[in-house]
C-alpha positions in Angstrom: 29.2 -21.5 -8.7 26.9 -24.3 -7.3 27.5 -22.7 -3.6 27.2 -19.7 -4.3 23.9 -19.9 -6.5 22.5 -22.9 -3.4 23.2 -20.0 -0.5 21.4 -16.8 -3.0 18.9 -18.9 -2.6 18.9 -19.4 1.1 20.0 -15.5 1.8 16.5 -15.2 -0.6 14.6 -17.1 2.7 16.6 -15.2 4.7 15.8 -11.5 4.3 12.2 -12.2 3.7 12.1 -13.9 7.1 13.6 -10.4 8.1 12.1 -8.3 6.0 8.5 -10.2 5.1 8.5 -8.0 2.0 5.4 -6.7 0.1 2.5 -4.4 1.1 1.7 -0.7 1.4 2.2 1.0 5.0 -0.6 0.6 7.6 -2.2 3.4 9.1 -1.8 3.6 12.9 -0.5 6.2 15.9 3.3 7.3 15.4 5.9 6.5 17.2 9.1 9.1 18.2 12.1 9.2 16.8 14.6 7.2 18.3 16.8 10.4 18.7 13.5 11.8 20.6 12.3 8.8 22.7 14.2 10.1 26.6 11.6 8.6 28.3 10.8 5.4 30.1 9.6 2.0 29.1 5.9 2.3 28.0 3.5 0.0 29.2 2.7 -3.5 27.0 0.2 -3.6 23.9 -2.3 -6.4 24.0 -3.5 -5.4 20.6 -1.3 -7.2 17.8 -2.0 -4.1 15.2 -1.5 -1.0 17.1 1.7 -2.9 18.5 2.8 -3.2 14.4 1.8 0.2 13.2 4.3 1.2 16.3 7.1 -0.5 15.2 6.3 0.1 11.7 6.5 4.1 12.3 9.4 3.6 14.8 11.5 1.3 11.9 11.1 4.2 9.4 12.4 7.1 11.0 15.6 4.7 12.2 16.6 3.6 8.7 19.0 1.6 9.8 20.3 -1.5 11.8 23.3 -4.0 12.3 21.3 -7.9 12.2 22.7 -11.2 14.0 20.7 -13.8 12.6 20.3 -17.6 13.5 18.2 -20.7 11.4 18.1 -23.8 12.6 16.0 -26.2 10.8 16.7 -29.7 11.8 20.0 -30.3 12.0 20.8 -28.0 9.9 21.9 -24.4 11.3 22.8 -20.4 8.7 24.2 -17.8 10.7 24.4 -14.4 9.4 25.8 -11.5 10.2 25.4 -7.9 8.7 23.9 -3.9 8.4 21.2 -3.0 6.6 19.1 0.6 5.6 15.9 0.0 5.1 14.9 2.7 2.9 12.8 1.6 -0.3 14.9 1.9 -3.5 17.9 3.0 -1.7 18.1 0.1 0.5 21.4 -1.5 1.0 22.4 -4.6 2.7 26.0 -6.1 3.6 25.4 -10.2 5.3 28.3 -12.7 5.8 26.8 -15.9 6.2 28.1 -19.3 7.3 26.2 -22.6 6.2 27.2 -26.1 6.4 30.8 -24.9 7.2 30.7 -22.6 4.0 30.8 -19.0 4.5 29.7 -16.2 1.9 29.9 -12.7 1.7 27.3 -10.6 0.1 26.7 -7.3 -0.6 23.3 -5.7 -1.8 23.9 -1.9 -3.3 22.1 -0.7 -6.1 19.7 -2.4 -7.1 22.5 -5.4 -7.3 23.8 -8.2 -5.5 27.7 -9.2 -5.2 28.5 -12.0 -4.3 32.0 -12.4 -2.8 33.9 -15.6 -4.8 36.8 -17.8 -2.7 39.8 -19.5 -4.1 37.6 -22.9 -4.5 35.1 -20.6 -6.7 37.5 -18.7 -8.8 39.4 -22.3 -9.2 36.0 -23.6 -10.3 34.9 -20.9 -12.5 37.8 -20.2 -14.3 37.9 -16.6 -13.1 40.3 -14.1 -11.6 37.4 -11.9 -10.4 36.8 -11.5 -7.0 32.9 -10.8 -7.2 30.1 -11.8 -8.7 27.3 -9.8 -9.2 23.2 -10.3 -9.8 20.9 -8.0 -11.5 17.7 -8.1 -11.0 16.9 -6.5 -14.6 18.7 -9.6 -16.4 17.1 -12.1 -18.5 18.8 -15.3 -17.4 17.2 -17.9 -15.2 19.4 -16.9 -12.4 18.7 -12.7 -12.0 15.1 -13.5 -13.1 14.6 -16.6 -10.0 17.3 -14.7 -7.4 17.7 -11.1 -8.4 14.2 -10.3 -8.4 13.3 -11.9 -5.4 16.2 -10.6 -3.3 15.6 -7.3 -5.0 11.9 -7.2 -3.8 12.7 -8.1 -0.9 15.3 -5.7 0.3 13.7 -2.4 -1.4 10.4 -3.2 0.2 12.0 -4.9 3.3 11.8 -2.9 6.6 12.0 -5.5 9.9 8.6 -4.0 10.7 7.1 -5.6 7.9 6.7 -9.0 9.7 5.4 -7.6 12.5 2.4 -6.7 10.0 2.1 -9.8 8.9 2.3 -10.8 12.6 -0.8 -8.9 13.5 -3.2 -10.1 10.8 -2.8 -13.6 11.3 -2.1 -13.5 14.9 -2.9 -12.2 18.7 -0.8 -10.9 21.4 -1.5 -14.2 24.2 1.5 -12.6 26.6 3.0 -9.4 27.0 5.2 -8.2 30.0 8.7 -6.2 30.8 11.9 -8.0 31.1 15.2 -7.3 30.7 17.6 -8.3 27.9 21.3 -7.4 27.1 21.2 -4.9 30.0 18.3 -3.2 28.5 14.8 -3.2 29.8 12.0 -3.6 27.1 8.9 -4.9 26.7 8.6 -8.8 26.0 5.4 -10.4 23.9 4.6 -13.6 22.6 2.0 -14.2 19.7 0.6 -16.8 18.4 0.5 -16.8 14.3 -2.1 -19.2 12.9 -0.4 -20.9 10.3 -2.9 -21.2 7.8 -3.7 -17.0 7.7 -0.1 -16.4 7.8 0.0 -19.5 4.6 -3.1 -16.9 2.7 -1.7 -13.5 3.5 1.8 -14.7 1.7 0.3 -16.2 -1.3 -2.2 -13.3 -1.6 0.9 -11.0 -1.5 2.5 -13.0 -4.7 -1.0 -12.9 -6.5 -1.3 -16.9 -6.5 -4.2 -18.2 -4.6 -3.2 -21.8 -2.6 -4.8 -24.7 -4.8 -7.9 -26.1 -4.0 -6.7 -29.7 -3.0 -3.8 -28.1 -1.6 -5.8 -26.5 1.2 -7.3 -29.7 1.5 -4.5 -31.6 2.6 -3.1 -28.8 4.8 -6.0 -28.4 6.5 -5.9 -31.9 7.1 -2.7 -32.1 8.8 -3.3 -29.6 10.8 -6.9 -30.6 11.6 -6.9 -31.0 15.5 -3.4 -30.2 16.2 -1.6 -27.3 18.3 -0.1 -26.2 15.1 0.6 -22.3 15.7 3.8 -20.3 15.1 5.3 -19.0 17.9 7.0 -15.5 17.6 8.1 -13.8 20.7 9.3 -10.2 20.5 11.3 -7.7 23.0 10.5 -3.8 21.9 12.7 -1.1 23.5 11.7 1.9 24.8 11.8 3.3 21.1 9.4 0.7 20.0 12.2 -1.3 18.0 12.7 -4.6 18.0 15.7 -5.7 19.6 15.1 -9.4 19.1 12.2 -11.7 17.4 12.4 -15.1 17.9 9.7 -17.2 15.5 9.6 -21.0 16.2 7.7 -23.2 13.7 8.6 -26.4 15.1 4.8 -27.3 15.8 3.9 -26.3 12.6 6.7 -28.0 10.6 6.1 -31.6 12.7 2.1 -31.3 12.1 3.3 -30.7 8.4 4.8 -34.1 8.8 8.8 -32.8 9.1 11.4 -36.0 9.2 13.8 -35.9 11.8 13.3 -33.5 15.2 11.4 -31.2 13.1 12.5 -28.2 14.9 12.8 -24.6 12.9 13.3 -21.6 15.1 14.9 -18.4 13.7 16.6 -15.8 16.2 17.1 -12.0 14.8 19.0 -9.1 16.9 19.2 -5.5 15.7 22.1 -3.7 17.3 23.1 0.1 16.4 19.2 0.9 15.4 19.7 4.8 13.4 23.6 4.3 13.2 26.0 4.7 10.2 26.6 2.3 7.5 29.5 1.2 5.8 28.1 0.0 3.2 29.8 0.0 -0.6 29.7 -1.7 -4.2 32.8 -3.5 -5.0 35.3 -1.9 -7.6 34.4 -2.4 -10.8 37.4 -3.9 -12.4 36.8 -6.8 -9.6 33.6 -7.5 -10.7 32.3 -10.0 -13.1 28.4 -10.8 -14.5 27.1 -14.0 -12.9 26.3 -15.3 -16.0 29.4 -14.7 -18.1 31.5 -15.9 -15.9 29.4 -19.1 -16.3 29.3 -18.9 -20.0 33.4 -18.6 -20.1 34.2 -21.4 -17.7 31.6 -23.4 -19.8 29.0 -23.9 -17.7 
């Protein structure tokens, strides 16, 4: 159960570096419905919030996407894989993932998440069940640190959701048209100042950044190029097709070992398309923490 508790916690980072959870909806201009949007390319934004509000309005009316997903930090590299709707308290999510030559399947439905259990797990475990599931309304250590987290995150989770967080702590410093996968869309690159993007996420949690610890951050970063990079391609719907953040400037100034490189690539295929998206059956199904319990741990 240790690899499957070690990757909740990573697929936790995961969706909200998709989904960058939490606030209420900005006001800004609407977008149209993918099903409406016949015409061309529009021309760039250069203002980081109208360009969110877009994609914000644009995210809601499609609901739903497919997500390829890539972190590299370090040496270290998660792929994922997976659908998701993005639709408040009926969200849903399916992800494989594959981490350190591991691979996990996980299912999000409900207001719970399954996690699917190999032979090594069940061998492990003591358990003939082929899923384990965490609820976000239990009282254990577990469901309180990663069901409520991933359950936050995915109900309040829309990919539009960064690009809020995007716009408040960041500016447009490039925008043109390119084309990517055979699509034509427009291309920008912002520049996130690490330190508002640091405020707005622990003012989102309610817990203010220590004293002393805003002290010695802005001390590393004190005279360094220390920005986050996020580059963006919109289509003609004003939906992301893929974001690219790199941190690597940010992580080294913070004093990473090693290369000190951390980039994470999203695409979103299918935007508005059906899911395929189901809880396990039942009688497969066992509670996270009673399946501990039995094999004695």
């Amino acid at each position: 159960m240790k690899r499957v508790t070690m990757l909740a916690a990573v697929t936790t980072a995961a969706v909200l570096a998709l989904s960058a959870c939490g606030g209420e909806k900005q006001p800004g201009a609407a977008a149209p419905a993918p099903s409406e949007a016949k015409s061309s390319l529009s021309s760039p934004l250069g203002d980081a919030i109208q360009l969110a509000a877009l994609t914000r309005e644009s995210t809601k009316k499609a609901k739903s996407s497919k997500v390829a997903m890539e972190i590299v930090a370090g040496a270290e590299k998660t792929t994922i894989s997976g659908q998701g709707l993005y639709d408040g308290e009926n969200s849903k999510l399916a992800m494989v993932m594959e981490s350190d030559g591991k691979k996990l399947d996980m299912t999000f439905v409900d207001n719970t998440m399954y996690f699917k259990l190999d032979a090594d797990d069940k061998a492990e475990l003591k358990t003939d069940k082929a899923y384990a599931k965490i609820s976000p309304d239990g009282q254990d250590p577990i469901s309180q640190l990663i069901g409520k987290m991933m359950s936050k995150a995915i109900k309040e989770g829309d990919p539009a959701r960064v690009f809020e967080k995007i716009s408040k702590a960041g500016k447009v410093s490039k925008s043109d048209q390119v084309e990517l996968d055979g699509e034509r869309t427009n291309h920008y690159v912002i520049d996130v100042d690490p330190r508002k993007a640091i405020d707005l996420i622990m003012g989102e949690i309610g817990i203010p950044l220590p004293a002393e610890t805003r002290k010695q951050l802005d001390a590393k970063l004190e005279g360094k190029n220390a920005s986050i990079v996020t580059e963006m391609w919109l289509n003609a719907d004003q939906l992301p097709v893929q974001v690219i953040t790199d941190q690597t400037a940010f992580v080294k100034a913070m004093g990473a070992p090693g290369d000190g490189v951390a980039k994470t690539t999203v695409k979103y295929t299918d935007w508005g398309g059906p899911l395929t998206i189901a809880a396990p059956p039942a009688d497969q199904v066992g509670d996270v923490v009673e399946i501990m319990k039995k094999s004695g741990r």
